[in-house]
C-alpha positions in Angstrom: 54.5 155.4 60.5 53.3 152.1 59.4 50.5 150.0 61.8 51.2 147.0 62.1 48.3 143.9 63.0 48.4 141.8 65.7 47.8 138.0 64.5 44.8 137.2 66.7 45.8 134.1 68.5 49.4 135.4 68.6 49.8 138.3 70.9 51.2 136.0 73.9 54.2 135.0 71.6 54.7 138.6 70.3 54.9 139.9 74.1 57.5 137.4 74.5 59.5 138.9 71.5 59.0 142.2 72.8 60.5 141.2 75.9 63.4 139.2 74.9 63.9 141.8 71.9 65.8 139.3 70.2 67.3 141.0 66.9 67.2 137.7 65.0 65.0 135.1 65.0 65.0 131.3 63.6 61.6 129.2 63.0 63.2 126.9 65.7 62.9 129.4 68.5 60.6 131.1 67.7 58.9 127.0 68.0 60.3 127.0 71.0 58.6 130.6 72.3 55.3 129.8 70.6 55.3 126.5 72.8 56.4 128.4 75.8 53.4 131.0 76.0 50.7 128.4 74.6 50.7 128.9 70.8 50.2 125.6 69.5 50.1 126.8 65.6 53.0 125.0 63.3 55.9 127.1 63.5 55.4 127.6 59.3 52.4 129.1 60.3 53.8 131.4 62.4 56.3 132.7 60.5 53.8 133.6 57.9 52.2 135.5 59.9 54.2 137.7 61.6 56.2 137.8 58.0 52.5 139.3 56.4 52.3 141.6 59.1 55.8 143.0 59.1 57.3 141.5 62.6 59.6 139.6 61.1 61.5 140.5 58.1 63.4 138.6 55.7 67.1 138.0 55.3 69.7 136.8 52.8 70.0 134.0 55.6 67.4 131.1 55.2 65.2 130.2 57.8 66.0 133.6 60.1 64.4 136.5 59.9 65.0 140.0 61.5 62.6 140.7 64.2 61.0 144.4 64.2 60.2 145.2 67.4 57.0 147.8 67.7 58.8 150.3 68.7 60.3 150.7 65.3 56.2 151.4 63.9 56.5 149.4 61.0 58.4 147.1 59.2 61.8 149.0 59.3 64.9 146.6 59.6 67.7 148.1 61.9 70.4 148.9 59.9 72.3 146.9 61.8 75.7 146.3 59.5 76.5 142.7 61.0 72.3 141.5 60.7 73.6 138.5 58.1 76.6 137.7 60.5 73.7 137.7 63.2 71.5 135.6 61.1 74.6 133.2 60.3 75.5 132.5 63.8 71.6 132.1 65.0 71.6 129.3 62.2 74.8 128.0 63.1 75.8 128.7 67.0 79.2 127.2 66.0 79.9 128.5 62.5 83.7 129.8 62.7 83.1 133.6 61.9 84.2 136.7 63.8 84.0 140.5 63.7 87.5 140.7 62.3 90.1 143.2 60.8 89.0 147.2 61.3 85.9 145.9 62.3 87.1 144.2 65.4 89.0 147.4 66.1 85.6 149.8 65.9 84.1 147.3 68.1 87.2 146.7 71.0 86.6 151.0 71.2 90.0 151.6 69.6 89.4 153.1 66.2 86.9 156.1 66.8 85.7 155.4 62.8 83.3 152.5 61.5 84.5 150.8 58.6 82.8 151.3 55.1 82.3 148.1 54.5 82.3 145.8 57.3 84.9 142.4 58.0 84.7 139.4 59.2 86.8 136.1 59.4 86.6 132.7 58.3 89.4 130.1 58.6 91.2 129.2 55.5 89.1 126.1 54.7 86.2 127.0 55.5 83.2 128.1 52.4 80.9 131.2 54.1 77.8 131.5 52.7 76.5 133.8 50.4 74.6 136.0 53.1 78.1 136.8 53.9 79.2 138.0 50.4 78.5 142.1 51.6 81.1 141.7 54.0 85.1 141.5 53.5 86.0 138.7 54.7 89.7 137.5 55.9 91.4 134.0 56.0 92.3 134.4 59.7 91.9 131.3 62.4 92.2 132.8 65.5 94.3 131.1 68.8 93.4 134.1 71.3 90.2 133.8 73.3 88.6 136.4 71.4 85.5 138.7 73.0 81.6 138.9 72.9 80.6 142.4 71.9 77.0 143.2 71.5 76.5 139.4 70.9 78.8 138.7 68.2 82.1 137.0 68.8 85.1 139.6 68.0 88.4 139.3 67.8 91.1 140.0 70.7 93.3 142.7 70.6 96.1 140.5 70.1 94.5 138.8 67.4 93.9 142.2 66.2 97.4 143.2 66.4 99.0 139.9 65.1 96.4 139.7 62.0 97.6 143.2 60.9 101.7 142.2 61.4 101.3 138.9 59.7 98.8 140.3 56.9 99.5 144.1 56.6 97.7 144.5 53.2 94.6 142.5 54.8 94.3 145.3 57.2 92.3 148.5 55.7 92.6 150.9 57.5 96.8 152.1 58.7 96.5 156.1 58.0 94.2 155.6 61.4 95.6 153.0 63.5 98.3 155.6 65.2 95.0 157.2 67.0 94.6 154.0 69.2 97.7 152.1 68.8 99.1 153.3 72.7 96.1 152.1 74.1 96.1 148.7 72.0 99.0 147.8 73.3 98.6 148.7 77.0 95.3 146.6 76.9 97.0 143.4 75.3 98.2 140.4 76.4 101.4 139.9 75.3 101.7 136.1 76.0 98.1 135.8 74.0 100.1 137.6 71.3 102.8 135.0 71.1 100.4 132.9 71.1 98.9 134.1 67.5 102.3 134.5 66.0 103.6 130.6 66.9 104.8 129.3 63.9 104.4 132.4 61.1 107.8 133.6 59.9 110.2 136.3 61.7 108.4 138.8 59.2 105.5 138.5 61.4 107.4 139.0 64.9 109.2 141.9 64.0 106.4 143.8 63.0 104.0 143.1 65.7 107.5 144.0 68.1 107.4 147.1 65.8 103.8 147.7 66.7 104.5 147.0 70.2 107.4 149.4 70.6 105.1 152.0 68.6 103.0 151.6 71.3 105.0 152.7 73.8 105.9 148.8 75.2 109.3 148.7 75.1 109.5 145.6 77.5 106.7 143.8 75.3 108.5 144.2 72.0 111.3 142.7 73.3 110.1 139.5 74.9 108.0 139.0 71.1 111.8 139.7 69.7 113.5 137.4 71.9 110.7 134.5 71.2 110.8 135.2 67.6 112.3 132.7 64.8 115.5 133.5 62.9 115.4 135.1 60.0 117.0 138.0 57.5 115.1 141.2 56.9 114.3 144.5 56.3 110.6 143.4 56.8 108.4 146.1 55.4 104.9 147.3 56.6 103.0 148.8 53.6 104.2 149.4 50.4 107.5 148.2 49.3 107.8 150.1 46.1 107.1 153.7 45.1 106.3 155.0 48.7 108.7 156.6 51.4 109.3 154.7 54.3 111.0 155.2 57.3 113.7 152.2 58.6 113.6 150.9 62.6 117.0 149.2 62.9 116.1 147.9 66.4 112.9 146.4 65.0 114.4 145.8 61.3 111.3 147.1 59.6 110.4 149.7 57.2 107.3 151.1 57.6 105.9 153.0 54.4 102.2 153.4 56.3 103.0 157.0 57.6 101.7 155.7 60.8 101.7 158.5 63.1 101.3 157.7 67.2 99.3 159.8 69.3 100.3 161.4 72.3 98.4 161.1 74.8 
């Protein structure tokens, strides 16, 4: 157990953090805060302080810090695996990043399993910063509304389930996705996935109908097979060479995952 100092002249301002318990912090609110309780100091001055004293705590993100709360007795970060996505977002409210991939399914409460190593998206174009690098990250754009989990945007479930039949080998994670793939696809929306798949090849429809009729959604895999663009297959989800798969005729995919659905 580490004490930690109170600043003298700034125990109003650290009530407030303790009340709001905010898990990241930037100088401009914490500006904003200081002004609120009557803290006149410069917000550089303020940030030195509780930095010196172990409240705040510094990230790979410039200009946020991680606020440890006293209930932590001393200057412990959280652990926290999405803090820099956090940061990122506090920084930049409308910076186009999301819980993504295996993630995204850990945080919807389908996979029972965190992943190693965290992922997040970022459209195509886009350059995420290097506070980002710890994460995987995945070219995905998202069209489906996607949720607000422990206050970080995350993907939809049909998101979720189109990313991983457009971009099998970007999802890490298959020997575990039969555990929750019934309840996936009674939760979706199957419009929102049609949505997602608009304009990606008939590749991409026939395995997310694949997924679907996996799923135990008959009715659902056919309405994204009837939408779907023409095209020629076998398709295959997983590997195409030097692993046994298993051909769906009505789906026209080969899965080589070994993806096993649960009964429930």
């Amino acid at each position: 157990m580490t004490a930690r100092t109170v600043p003298k002249g700034l125990a109003p301002l650290l009530e407030l953090l303790e009340l709001e318990q905010p898990r990241v912090v930037t100088g401009a609110q914490l500006a904003e805060w200081a002004s609120r309780v009557g803290v006149r100091w410069p917000a550089a001055v303020v940030v030195r302080q509780l930095r010196e004293r172990g409240w705040l705590l510094d990230l790979q993100t410039r200009g946020v810090w991680e606020f440890a709360p006293a209930a932590r007795a001393g200057a412990f970060g959280s652990g926290d695996p999405f803090i820099e996505l956090r940061a990122s977002l506090a920084r930049d409210p409308d910076a186009p990043y999301a819980v993504a991939a295996e993630s995204a399914a850990y945080m919807l409460g389908l996979a029972s399993r965190r992943s190693a190593r965290e992922a997040v998206s970022a459209p195509p174009s886009s350059r995420p910063p290097k506070a980002l690098a710890g994460f995987r990250v995945v070219r995905w754009s998202a069209r489906a509304k996607g949720e607000r989990l422990e206050g970080l945007p995350v993907w939809s479930t049909a998101t979720l389930l189109a990313f991983m039949a457009t971009r099998p080998g970007g999802y890490g994670d298959w020997p575990n996705v039969g555990e929750w793939l019934r309840d996936a696809a009674a939760r979706v929306e199957v419009d929102d996935v049609l949505t997602e798949l608009e304009g990606r090849p008939r590749s991409a429809w026939a395995r997310a109908a694949y997924l679907l009729g996996r799923g135990q959604r008959p009715e659902s895999a056919q309405r994204v097979l009837s939408a779907a663009p023409a095209g020629d297959g076998p398709y295959y989800l997983g590997e195409r060479r030097g692993a046994p798969g298993r051909f769906w005729a009505e789906f026209d995919v080969v899965d080589s995952t070994g993806l096993e659905v649960a009964v429930s």
